[in-house]
N, C-alpha and C positions, 0 to 999 in steps of 0.2 A: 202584321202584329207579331210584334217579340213573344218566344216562348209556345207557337200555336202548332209546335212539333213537327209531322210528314202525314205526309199523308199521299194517297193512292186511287189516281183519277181513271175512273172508267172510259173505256175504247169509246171514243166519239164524244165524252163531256168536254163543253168548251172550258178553257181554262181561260178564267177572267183576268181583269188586273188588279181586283182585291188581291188573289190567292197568289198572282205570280208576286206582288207587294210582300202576302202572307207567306210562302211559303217558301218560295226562292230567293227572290234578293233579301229580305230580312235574314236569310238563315247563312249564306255564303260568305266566303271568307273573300274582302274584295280587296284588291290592290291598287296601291297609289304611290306616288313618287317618294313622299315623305311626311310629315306628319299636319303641316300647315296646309297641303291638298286636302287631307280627308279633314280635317276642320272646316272646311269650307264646303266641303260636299253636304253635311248635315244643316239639315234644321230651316233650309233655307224655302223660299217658293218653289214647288215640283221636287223637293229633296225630302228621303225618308225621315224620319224621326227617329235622333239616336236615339236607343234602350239597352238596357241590361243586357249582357250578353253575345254579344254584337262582338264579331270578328274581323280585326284586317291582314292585309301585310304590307309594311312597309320597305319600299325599295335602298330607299336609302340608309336603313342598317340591318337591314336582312333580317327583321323579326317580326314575330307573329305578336299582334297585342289583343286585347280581351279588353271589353269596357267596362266597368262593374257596376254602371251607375253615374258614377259622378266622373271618373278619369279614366283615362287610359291604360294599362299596365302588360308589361311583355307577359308574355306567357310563363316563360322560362321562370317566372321568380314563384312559379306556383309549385312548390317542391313536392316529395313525395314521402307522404306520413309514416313513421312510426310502422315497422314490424308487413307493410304493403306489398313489398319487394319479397318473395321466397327465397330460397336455395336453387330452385328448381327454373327459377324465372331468370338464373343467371348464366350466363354462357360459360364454359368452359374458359381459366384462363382471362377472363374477359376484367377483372380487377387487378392491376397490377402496383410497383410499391409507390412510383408514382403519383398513385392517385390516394394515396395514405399519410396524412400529415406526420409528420416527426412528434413521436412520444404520445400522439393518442391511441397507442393500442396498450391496456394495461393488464397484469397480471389477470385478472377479473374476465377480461376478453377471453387468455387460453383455454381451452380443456386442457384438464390437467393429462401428461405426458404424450400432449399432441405434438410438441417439437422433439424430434430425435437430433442424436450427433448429427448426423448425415446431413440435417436439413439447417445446422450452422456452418456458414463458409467459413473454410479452415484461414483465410485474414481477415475475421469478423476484427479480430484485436478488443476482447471485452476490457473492457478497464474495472480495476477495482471498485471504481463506487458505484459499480452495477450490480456487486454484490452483494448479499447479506452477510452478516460475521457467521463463520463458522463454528457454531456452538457445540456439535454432536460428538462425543467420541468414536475415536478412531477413522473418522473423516478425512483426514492425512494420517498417509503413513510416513514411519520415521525414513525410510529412504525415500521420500518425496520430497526430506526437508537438509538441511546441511550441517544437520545435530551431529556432535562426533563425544566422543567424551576424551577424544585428545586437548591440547591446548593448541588448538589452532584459531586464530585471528577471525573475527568475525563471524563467528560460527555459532547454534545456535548450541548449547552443554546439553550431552546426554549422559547419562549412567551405562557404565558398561554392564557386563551380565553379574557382574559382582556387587553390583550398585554404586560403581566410583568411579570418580571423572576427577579430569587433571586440570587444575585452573590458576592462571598465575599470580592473579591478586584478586580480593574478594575484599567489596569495601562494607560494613553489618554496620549500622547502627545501633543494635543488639544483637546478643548471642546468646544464646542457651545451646548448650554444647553437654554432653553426657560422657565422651570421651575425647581425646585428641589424641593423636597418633603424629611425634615430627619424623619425620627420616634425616637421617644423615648420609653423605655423601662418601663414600668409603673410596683412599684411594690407596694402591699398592704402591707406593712412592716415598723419596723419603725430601721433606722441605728441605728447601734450598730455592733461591734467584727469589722471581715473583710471583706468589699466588695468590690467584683473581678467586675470591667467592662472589658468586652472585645470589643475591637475597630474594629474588624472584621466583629461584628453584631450587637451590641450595643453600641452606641458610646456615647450616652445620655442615663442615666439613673433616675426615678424620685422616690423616695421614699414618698410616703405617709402617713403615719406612723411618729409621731410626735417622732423624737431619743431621746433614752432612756440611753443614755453615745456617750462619744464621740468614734469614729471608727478609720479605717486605710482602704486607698482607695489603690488599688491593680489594675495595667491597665496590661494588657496580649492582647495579640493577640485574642484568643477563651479559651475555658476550656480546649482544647488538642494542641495548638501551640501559642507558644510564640509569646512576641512582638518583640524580638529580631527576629525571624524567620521571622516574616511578613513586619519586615521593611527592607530597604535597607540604608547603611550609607548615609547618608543626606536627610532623609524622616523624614516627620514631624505626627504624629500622638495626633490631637484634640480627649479631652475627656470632657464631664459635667456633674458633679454629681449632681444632687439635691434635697436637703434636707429636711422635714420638720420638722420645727423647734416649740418645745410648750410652755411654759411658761420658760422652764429653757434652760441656753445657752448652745448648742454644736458643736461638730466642728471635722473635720477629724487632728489626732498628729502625723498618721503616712503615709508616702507616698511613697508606693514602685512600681517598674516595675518587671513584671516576679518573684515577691515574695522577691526580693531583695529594699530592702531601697534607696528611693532618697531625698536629702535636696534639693527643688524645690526653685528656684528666685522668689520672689511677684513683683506682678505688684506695683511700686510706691516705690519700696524698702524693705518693712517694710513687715516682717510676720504677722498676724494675732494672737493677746496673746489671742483673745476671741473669741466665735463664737455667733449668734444673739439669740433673744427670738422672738417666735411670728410670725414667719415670712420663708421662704422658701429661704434657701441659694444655693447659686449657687457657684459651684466650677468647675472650668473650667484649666483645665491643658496642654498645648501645650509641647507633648514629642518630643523632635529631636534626634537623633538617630544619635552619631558622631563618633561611632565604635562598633565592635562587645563588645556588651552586655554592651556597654555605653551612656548615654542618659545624655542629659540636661533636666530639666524639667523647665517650665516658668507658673507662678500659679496666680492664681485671685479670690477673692473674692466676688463674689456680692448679696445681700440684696435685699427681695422682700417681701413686705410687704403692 
């Protein structure tokens, strides 16, 4: 009879074959070649009566099955509940990553500052989108980042200790501005041949040095990018040259952008046939930029004496 537990036969009681029915074969885990054997072992003439609880093994896949009643079922699929298993019940070492699916283990799992440095391998290779944004100040420091307050290429702009950084174009779509400060470009020379201003870093340039023939003014972007590069079509780029002038008159004949010649508009109509004596000329030229590697140019004269 299924379920009639153990039991504990005294020295000299016969054991019957109710009991060995009861207590032995009903209870033992019996083996058989495969599952269509012990199907046929039940139920029949001289054969027990399958019940609840009932244990085999099968040779032909190596498992233990359990009958519940109605079918048969391996053992193995009868898992182990919720919170069962201790700390204490597991062997040293004995879980390994292996046996841990990718991405079930989630913040929630850690104790919080149970991973140290130590315990991430240094080619773990974390990728950005494992991390959160960085919201906290001073969480990076500025030498961790590639901030400079020079004008270098791709770099992130810092303020120097004076609070200024050098930057070579700056495009606002509004400005509130409280002061502006231009510089000019001061040079110890006196005009003559060709001189390049570049409107990217010097947008004013002042010669002191009283010219010694007349020149040809040259406006470019820097010494390695054009104007054409640095403007966008309908951008305007101001420039002032100016001159000093000594007893005899000079004057710029020729006017080019990016090394190529422009016949520039005067202010008032009329070019200028002469340039001054005596005196510091000012030449101011408003380039616009109405297509690729095409510009207007709009020119002015002024006398400072």
């Amino acid at each position: 009879m299924a379920g009639a537990g153990v039991r504990v036969f005294s020295s000299g009681e016969i054991l019957t074959a109710a009991q060995v029915n009861q207590y032995l074969m009903d209870q033992v885990v019996a083996r058989f070649a495969d599952a269509a054997t012990r199907d046929a072992s039940f139920g029949g003439s001289g054969q027990p009566t399958l019940t609840e609880g009932r244990l085999c093994y099968l040779d032909s896949t190596n498992a233990v099955q359990i009958y519940d009643g109605s079918s048969w079922n391996d053992a193995s699929q009868f898992t182990v509940g919720d919170g069962t298993i201790t700390t204490n019940k597991l062997a040293a070492n004995s879980v390994t990553s292996d046996k841990i699916a990718p991405g079930t283990v989630i913040a929630a799992d850690i104790a919080a500052g149970s991973i140290t440095n130590t315990e991430i391998n240094s080619s773990a290779a974390i990728v950005d989108t494992k991390l959160a944004t960085i919201s906290t100040a001073g969480k990076v420091s500025n030498s961790a980042t590639t901030a400079t307050d020079a004008n270098t290429a791709s770099a992130i702009v810092a303020r120097d200790a004076s609070g200024n950084f050098i930057a070579g174009k700056a495009t606002l779509a509004t400005a509130d501005v409280t002061t502006v400060v231009e510089t000019a470009s001061i040079v110890s020379a006196s005009a003559t041949g060709t001189i390049n201003i570049d409107f990217s870093t010097n947008p004013t340039v002042y010669y002191t040095g009283n010219a010694s023939a007349d020149w040809t003014l040259n406006v470019r972007g820097t010494s390695s990018a054009t104007l054409n590069n640095t403007l966008s079509t309908g951008q305007i780029a101001t420039v002032t040259f100016l001159a000093t002038i000594g007893a005899t008159q000079r004057r710029p004949t020729v006017f080019q952008v990016d090394g190529s010649a422009v016949t520039p508009k005067w202010m008032g109509g009329t070019a200028p046939t002469a340039g001054n004596a005596n005196s510091i000329d000012a030449y101011t030229l408003a380039i616009i930029k109405t297509g690729n590697a095409a510009f207007t140019m709009l020119a002015s004269q002024s006398r400072f004496a």
